[in-house]
Residue frames relative to the residue before (quaternion, step in Angstrom):
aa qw qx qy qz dx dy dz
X 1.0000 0.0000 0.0000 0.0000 0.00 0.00 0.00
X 0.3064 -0.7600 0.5240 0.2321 3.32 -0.88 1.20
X 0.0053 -0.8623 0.4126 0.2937 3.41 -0.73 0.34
X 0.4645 -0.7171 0.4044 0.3263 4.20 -0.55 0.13
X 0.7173 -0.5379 0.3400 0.2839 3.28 -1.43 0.98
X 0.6894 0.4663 -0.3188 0.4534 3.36 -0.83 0.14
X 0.7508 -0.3614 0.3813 0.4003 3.53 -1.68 -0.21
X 0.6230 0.5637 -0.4557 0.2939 3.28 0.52 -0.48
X 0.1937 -0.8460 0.4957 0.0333 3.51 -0.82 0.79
X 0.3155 -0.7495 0.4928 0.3095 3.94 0.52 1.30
X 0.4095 -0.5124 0.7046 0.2705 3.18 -2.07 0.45
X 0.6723 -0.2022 0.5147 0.4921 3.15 -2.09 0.13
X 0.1082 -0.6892 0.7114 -0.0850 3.66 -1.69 1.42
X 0.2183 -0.5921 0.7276 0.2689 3.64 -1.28 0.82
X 0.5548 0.6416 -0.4648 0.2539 3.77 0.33 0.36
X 0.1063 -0.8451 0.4342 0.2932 3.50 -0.76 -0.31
X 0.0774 0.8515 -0.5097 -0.0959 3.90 1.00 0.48
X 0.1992 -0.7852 0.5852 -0.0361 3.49 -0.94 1.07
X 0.8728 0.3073 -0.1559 0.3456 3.57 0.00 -1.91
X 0.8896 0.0794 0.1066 0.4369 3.27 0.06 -1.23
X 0.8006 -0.3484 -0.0196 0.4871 3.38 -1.21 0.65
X 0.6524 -0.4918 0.4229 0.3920 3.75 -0.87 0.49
X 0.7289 0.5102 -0.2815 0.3594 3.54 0.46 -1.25
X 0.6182 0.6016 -0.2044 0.4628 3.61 1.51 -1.25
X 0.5907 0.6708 -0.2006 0.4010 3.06 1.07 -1.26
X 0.7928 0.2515 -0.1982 0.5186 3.59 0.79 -1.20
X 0.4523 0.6413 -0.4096 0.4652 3.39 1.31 0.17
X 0.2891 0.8520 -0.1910 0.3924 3.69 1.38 -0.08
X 0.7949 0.4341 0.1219 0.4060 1.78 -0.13 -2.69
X 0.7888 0.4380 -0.2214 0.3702 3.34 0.13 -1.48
X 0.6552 0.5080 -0.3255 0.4545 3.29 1.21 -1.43
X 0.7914 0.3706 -0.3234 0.3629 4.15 0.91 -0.57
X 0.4494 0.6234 -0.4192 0.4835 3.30 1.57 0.30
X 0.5848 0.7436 -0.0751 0.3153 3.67 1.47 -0.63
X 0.7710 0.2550 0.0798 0.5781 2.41 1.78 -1.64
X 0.5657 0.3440 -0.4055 0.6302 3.28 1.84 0.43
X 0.5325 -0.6692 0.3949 0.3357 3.76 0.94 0.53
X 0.2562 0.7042 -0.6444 0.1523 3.45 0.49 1.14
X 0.6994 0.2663 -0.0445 0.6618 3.21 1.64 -0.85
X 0.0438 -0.8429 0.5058 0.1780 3.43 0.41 0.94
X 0.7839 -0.2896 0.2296 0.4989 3.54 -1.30 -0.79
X 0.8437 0.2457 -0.0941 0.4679 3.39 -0.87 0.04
X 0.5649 0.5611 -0.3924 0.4605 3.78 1.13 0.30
X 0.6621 -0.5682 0.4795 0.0940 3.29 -0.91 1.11
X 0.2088 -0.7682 0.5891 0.1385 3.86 -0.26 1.30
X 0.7415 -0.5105 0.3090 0.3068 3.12 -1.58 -0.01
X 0.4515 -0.5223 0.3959 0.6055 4.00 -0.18 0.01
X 0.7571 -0.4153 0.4455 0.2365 3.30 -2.07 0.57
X 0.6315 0.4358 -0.3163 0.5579 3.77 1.38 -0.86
X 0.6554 0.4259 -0.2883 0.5531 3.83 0.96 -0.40
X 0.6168 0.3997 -0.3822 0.5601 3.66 0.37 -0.12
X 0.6631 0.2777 -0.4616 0.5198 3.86 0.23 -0.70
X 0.4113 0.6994 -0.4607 0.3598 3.62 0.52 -0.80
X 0.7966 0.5630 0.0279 0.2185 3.16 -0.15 -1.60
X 0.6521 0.2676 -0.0723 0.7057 3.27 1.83 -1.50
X 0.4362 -0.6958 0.4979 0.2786 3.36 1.07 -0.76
X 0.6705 0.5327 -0.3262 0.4004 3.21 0.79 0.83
X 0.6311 -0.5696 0.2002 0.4870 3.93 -0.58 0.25
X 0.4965 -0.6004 0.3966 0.4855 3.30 -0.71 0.06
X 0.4127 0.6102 -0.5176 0.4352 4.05 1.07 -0.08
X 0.6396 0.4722 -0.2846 0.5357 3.82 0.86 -0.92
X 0.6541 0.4990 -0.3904 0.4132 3.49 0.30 -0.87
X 0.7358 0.4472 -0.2565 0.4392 3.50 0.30 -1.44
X 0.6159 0.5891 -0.3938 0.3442 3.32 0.65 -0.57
X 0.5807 0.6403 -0.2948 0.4073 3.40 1.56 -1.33
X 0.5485 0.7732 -0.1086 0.2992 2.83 1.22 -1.86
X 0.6074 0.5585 -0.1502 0.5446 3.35 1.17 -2.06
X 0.6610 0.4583 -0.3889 0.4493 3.51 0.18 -1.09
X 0.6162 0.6078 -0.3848 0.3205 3.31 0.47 -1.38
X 0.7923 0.4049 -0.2139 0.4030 2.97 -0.08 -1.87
X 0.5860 0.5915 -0.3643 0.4172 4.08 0.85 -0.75
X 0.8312 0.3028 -0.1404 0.4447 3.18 0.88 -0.88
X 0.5017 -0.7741 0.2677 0.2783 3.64 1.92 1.12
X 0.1696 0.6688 -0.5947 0.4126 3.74 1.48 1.29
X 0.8739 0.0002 0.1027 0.4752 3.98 0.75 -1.18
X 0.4229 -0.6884 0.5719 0.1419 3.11 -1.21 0.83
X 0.1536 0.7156 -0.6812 -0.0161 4.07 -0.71 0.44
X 0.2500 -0.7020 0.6659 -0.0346 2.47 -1.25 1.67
X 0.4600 -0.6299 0.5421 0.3126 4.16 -1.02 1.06
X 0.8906 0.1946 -0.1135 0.3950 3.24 -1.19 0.92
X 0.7793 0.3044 -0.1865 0.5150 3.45 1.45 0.06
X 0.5697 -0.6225 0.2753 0.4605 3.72 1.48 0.20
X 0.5968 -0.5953 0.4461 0.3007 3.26 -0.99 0.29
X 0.1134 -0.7997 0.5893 -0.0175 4.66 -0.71 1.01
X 0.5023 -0.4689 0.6572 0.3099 3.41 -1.73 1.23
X 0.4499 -0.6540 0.5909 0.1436 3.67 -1.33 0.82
X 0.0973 0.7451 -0.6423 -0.1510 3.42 -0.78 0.90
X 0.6562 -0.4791 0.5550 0.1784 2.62 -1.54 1.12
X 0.6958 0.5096 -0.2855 0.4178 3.74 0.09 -1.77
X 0.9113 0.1072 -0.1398 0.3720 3.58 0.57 -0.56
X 0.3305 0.8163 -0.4316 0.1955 2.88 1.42 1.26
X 0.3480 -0.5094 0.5785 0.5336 4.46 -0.22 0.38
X 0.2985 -0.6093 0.7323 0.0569 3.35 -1.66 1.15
X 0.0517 0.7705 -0.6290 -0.0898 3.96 -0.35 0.44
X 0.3184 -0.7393 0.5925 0.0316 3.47 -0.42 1.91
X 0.0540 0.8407 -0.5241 -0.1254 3.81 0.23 0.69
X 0.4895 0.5027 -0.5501 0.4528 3.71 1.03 0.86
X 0.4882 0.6207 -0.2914 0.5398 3.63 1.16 0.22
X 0.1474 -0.5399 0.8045 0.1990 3.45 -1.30 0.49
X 0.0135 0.7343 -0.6655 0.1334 3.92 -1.24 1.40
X 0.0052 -0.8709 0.4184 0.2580 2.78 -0.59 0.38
X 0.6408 -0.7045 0.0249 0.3041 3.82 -0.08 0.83
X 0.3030 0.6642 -0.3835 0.5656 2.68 2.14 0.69
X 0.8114 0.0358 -0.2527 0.5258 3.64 0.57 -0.28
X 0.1360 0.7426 -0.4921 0.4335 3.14 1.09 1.01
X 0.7581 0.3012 -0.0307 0.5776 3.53 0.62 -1.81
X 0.6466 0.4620 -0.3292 0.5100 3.68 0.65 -0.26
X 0.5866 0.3308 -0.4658 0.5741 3.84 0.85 0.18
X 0.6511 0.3983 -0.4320 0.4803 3.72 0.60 -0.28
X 0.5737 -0.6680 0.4014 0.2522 3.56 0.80 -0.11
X 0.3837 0.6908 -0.3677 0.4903 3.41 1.77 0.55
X 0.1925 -0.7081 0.6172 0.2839 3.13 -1.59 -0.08
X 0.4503 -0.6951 0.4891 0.2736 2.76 -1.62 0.82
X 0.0087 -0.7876 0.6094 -0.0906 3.13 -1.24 1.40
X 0.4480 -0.7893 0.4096 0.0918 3.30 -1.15 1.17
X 0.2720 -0.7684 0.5212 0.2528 3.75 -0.49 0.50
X 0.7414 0.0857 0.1227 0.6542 3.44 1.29 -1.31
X 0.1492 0.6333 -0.7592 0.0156 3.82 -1.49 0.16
X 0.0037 -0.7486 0.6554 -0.1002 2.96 -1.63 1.30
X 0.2112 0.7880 -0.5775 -0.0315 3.72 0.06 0.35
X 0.0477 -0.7015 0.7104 -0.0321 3.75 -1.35 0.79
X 0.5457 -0.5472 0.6024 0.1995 3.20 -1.93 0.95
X 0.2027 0.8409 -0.5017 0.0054 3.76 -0.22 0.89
X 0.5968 -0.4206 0.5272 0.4346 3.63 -0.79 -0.05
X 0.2833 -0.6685 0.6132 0.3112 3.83 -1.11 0.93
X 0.4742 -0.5791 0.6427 0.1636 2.81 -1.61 0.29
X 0.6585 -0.5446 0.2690 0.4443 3.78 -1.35 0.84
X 0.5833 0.6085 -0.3397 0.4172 3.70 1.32 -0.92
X 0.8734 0.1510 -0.0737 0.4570 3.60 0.68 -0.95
X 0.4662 0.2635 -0.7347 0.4165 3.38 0.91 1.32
X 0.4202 0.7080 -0.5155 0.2375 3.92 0.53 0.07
X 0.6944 0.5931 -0.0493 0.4045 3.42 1.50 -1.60
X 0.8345 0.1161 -0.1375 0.5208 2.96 1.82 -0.82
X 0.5584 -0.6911 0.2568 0.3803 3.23 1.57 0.54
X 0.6467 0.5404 -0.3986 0.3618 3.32 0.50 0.75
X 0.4304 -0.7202 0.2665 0.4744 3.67 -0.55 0.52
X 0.8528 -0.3604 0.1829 0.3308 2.90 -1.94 0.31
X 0.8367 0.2747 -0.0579 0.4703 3.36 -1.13 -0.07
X 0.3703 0.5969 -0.5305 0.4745 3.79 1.38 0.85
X 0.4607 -0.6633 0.5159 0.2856 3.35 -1.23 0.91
X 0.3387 -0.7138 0.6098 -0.0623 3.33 -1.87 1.31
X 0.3663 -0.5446 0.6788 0.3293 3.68 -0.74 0.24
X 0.2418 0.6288 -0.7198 -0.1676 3.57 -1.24 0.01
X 0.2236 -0.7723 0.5918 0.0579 3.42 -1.47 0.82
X 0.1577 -0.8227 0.5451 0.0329 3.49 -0.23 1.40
X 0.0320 -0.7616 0.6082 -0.2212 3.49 -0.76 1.13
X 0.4505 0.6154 -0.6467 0.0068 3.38 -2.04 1.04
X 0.4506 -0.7416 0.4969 -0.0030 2.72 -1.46 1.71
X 0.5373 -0.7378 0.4072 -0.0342 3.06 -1.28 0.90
X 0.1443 0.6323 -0.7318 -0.2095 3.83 -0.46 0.35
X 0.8559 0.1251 -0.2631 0.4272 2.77 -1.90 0.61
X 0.6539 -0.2217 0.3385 0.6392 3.94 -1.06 -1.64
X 0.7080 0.4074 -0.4039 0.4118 3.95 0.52 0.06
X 0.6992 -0.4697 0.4702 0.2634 3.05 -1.77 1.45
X 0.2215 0.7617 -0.6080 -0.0321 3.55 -0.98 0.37
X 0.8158 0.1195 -0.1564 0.5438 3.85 0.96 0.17
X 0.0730 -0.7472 0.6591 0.0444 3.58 -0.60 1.33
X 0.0572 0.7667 -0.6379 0.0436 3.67 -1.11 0.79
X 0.4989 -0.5735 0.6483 0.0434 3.15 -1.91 1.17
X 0.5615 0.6771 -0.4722 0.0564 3.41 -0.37 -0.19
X 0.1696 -0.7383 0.6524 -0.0222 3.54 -2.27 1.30
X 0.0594 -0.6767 0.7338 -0.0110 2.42 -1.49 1.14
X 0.6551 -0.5025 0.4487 0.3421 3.71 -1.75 0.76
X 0.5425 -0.5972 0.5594 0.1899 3.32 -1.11 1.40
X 0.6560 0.6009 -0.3145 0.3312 3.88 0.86 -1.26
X 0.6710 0.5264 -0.3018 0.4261 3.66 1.52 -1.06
X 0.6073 0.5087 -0.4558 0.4058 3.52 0.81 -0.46
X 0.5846 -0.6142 0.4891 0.2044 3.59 -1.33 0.97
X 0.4810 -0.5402 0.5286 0.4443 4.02 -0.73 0.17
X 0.8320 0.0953 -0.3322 0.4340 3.30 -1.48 1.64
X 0.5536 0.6710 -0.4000 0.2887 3.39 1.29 -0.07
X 0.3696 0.8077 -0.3497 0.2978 3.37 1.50 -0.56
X 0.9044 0.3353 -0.0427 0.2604 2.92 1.09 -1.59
X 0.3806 0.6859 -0.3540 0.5092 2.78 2.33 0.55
X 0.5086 0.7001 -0.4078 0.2914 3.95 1.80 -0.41
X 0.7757 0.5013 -0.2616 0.2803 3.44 0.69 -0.01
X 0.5729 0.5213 -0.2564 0.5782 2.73 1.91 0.05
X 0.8495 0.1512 -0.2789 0.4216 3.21 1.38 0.35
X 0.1343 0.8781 -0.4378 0.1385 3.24 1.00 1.33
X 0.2865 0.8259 -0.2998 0.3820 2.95 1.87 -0.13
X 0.7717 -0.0945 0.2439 0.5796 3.26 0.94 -1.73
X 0.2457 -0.9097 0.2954 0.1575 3.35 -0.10 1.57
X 0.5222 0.6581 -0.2125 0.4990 2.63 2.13 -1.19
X 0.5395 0.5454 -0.3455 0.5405 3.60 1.34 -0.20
X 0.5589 0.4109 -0.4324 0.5760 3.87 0.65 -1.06
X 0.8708 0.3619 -0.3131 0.1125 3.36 -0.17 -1.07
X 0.5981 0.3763 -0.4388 0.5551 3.59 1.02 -0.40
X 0.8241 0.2776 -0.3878 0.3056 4.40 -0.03 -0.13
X 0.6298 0.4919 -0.3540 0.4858 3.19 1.11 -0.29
X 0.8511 0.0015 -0.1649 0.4984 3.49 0.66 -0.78
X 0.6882 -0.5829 0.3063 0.3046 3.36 0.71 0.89
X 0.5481 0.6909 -0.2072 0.4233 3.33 1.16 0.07
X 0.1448 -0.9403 0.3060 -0.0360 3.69 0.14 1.54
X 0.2263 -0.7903 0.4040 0.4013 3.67 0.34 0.49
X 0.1199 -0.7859 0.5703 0.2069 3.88 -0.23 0.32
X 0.8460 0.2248 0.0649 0.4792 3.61 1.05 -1.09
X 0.1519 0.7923 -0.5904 -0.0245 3.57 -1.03 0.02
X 0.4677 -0.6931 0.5482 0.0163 2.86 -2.21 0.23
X 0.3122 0.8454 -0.4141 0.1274 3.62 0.96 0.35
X 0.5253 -0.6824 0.5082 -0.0075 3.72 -1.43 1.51
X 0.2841 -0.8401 0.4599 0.0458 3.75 0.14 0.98
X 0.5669 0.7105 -0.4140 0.0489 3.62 -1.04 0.39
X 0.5040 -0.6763 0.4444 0.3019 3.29 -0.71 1.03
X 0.0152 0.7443 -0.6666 0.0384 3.62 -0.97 0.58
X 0.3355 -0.6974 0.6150 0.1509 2.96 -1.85 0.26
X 0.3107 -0.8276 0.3019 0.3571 3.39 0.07 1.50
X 0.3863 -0.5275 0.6653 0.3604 4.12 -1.87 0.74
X 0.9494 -0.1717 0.1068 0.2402 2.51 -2.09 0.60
X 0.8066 0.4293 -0.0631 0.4014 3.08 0.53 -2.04
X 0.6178 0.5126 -0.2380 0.5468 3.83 1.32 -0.42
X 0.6159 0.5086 -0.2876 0.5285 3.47 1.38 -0.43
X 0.6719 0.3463 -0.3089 0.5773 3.34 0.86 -0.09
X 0.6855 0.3627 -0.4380 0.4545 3.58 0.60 -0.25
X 0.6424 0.4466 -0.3269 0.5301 3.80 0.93 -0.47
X 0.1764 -0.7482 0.5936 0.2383 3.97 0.83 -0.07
X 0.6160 0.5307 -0.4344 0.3876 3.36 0.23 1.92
X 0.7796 -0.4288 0.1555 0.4292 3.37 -0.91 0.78
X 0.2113 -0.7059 0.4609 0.4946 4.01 -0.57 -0.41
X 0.5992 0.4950 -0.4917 0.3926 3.43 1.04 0.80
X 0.1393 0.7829 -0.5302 0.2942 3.42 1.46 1.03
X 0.2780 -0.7425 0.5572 0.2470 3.23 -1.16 0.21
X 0.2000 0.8112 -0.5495 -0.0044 3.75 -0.86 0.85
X 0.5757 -0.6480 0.4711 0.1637 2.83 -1.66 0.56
X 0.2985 -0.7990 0.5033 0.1386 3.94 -0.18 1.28
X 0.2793 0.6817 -0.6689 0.0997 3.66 -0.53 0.16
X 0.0076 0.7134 -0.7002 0.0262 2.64 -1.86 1.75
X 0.1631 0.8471 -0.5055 -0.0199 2.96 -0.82 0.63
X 0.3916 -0.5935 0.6324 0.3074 4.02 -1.80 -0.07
X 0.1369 0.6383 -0.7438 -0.1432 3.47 -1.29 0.21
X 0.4422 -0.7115 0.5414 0.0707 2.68 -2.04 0.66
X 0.5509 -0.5866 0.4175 0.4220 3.76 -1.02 0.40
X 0.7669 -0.1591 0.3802 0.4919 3.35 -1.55 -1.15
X 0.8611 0.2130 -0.1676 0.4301 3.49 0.32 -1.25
X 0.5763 -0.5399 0.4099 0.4566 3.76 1.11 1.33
X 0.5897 0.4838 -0.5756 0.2946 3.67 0.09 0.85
X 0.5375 -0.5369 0.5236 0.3855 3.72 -0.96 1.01
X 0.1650 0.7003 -0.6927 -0.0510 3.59 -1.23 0.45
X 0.7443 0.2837 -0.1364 0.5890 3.89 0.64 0.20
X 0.0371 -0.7508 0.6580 -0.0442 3.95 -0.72 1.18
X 0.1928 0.7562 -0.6219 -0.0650 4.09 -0.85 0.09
X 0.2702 -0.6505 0.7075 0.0575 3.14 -1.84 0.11
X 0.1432 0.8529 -0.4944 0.0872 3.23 -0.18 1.64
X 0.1301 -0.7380 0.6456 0.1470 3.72 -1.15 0.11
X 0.0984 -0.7094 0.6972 -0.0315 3.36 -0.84 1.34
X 0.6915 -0.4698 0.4894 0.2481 3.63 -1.35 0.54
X 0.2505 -0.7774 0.4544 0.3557 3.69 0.50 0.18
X 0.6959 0.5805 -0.3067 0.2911 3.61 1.01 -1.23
X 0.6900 0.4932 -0.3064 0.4321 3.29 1.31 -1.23
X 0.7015 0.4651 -0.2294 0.4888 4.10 1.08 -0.13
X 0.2713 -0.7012 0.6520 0.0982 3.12 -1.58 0.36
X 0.0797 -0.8131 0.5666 0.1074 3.84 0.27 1.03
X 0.2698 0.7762 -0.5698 0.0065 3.85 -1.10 0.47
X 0.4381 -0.7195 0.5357 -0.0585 2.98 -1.48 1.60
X 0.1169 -0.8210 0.5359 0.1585 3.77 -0.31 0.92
X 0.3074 -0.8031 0.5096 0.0296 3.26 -0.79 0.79
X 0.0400 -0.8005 0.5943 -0.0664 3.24 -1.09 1.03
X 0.8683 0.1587 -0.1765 0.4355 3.61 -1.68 -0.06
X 0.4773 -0.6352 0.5938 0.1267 3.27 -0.67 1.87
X 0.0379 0.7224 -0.6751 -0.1450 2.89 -1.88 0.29
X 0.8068 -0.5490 0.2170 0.0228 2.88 -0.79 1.45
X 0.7075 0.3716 0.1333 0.5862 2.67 0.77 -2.15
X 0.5309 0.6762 -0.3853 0.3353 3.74 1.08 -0.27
């Protein structure tokens, strides 16, 4: 048994760490306990005092192991809820060369879609979103506030407008039955097809106010994504502003025509 500097004083270990740095060592471990399904996907490791336990080593070592782990998308720690083998199989895939919406977003992963909150209100655009959707200022918008959930954790907050003018007479009242899926309100209720978009990447760290709607640290990582699609005749009919958890998703972009000159 190997033991580390300092005060810390290992416990009795069913481990044996021998060769190389301590931290690598239990990275190993964990990763081959993983893959013979002591810890399958989506199961829930042991606490950090039971893992150092275990190898015999501090928890400064552990976490470190841990870090790697999670960087390299073996696990997922979540704050305040413990620390999970990543499944892949049921991860939301966001195809951002796709217009999806995240209703069948979560239904190819085999999730349901559940809500935490919905709000939608008739509001006056603003300079940002009659810009986004081409209309003038101070023209009325649907906005539809919305965040969904895997499991009891937040995992997508969204913004999202559209022009009050496109919806048809009586159609208004068909908006609540399908907040679920706007891109759904919009091509049967108001006839109105996305054909195209435009959408703006960035990682962020959520402020104050997003930390409390995402019940997570503000040293959470998320994933910003704004964006505008457009109908048939290149006209913007739908703008949104979303923040997804970064950990609980898997965002991919297909790429095409080389450039040369790059």
């Amino acid at each position: 048994m190997i033991k580390e500097k300092g005060p810390f004083q290992p416990l009795k270990t069913k481990r044996k760490i021998s060769r190389k740095s301590l931290y690598l060592e239990i990275i190993d471990f964990l990763v081959e306990d993983i893959r013979t399904g002591k810890y399958p996907p989506g199961s829930k490791l042991p606490s950090e005092g039971e893992l150092a336990h275990d190898f015999s080593v501090s928890r400064v070592t552990l976490r470190e192991a841990l870090r790697v782990l999670e960087e390299d998308g073996v696990i997922i720690r979540r704050h305040g809820i413990g620390t999970f083998v990543r499944d892949r199989k049921i991860m939301p895939i966001q195809k951002l060369s796709k217009i999806l919406s995240a209703s069948m977003m979560f239904k190819k992963a085999g999730l349901e879609d559940h809500f935490a909150k919905i709000n939608y209100n008739k509001i006056p655009a603003t300079r940002k979103i009659a810009e986004k959707l081409q209309i003038p200022l101070g023209s009325e918008v649907w906005e539809v506030e919305r965040l969904r959930t895997i499991g009891k954790q937040p995992a997508i907050y969204s913004l999202d407008y559209f022009p009050a003018s496109i919806i048809p007479r009586g159609g208004e009242e068909k908006l609540k039955n399908h907040t679920h899926s706007l891109y759904k309100f919009l091509a049967e209720v108001c006839g109105q097809v996305p054909e195209q978009g435009q959408c703006i990447l960035k990682p962020i760290t959520g402020d104050e106010n997003l930390s409390a709607i995402m019940k997570a640290p503000r040293t959470t990582s998320l994933m910003y994504i704004e964006s505008v699609d457009l109908n048939q005749n290149q006209q913007p009919i739908i703008c949104a502003r979303e923040y997804y958890l970064a950990d609980l998703f898997e965002f991919q972009v297909e790429r095409k025509d080389f450039d040369s000159e790059s």
